[in-house]
N, C-alpha and C positions, 0 to 999 in steps of 0.2 A: 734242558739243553739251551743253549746259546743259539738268537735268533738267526745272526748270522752264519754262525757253523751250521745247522739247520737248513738253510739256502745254500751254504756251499756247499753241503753234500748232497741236499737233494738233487743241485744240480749238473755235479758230475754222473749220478744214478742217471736223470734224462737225458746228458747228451749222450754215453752209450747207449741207452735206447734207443736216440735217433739213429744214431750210426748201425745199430740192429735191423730196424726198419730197412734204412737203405740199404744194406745185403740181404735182408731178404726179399726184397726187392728185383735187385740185379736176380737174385739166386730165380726172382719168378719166371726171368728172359723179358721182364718188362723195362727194355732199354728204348731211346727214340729220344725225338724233341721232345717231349712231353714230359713235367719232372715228377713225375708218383712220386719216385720217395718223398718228396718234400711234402705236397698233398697229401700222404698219407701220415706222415709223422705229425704236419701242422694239424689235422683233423681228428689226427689219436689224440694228440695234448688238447687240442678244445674240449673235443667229449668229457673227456677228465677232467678238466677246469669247469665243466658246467655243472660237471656230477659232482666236486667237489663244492660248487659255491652255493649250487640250488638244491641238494641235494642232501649232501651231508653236513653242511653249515649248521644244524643244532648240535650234532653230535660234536662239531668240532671247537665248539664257544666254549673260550675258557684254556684251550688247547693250541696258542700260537708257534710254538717251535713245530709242532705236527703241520699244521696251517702252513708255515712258513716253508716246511721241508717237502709239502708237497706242492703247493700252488704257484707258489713262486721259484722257488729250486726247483723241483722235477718237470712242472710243464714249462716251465721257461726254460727248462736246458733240453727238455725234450723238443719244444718250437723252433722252429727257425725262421724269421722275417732276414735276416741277411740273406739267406740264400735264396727266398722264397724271390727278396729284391733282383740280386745278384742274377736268378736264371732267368727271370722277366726282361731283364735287361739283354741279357742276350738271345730270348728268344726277339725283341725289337731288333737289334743289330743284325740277326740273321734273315728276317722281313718275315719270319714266322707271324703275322699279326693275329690271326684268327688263334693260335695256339695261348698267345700271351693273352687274349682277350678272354679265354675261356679258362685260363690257368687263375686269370685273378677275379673273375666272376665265381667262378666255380669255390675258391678257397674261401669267399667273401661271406657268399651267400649258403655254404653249407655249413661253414661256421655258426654263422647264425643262427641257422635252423635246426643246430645241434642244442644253442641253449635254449631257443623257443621248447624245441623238444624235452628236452629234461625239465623245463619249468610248468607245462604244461602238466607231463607227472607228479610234479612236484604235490 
């Protein structure tokens, strides 16, 4: 398969995902300042970008349209940094600070600790 086509379908597969996330989400009654869905869709796609790079990167050498169709197409259309921008921005406009403070430590620093964590198994 074609490296490109590979990325572009993987990453229509992640943004319905994301868009799954957020109504299940709402469907939890988890509405408010605070943006879960975004936090949880950017946190499902690290997990899976860490699983995928520390994890199953032997199995997948050799194997770039797969690579391609999942790492870069499906968690890149499953992530979202616009919006993740987008709603930090308005929670400063709104003077939520402590919300936005903890919105982007929180996505920053469990990120990270997602691929600490899967490397550590590794």
């Amino acid at each position: 398969m074609n490296l490109w086509l590979a990325v572009f379908l993987g990453g229509g597969l992640g943004s319905v995902a994301r868009f799954a996330v957020g109504r299940a989400v709402l469907a939890l009654g988890l509405r408010g300042a605070f943006p879960w869905a975004t936090l949880a869709a950017n946190l499902l796609a690290t997990a899976l970008l860490a699983w995928l790079v520390l994890r199953l990167q032997p199995q997948l050498d050799g194997r770039d349209p797969l690579k391609a169709f999942l790492a870069a197409g499906f968690c890149g259309g499953f992530s979202t940094f616009s919006t993740f921008s987008h709603e930090n921005f308005l929670l400063l406009r709104d003077g939520q600070h402590l919300m936005v403070t903890a919105n982007i430590l929180i996505s920053v620093v469990a990120g990270i600790a997602l691929f600490h964590l899967f490397a550590r198994s590794a």
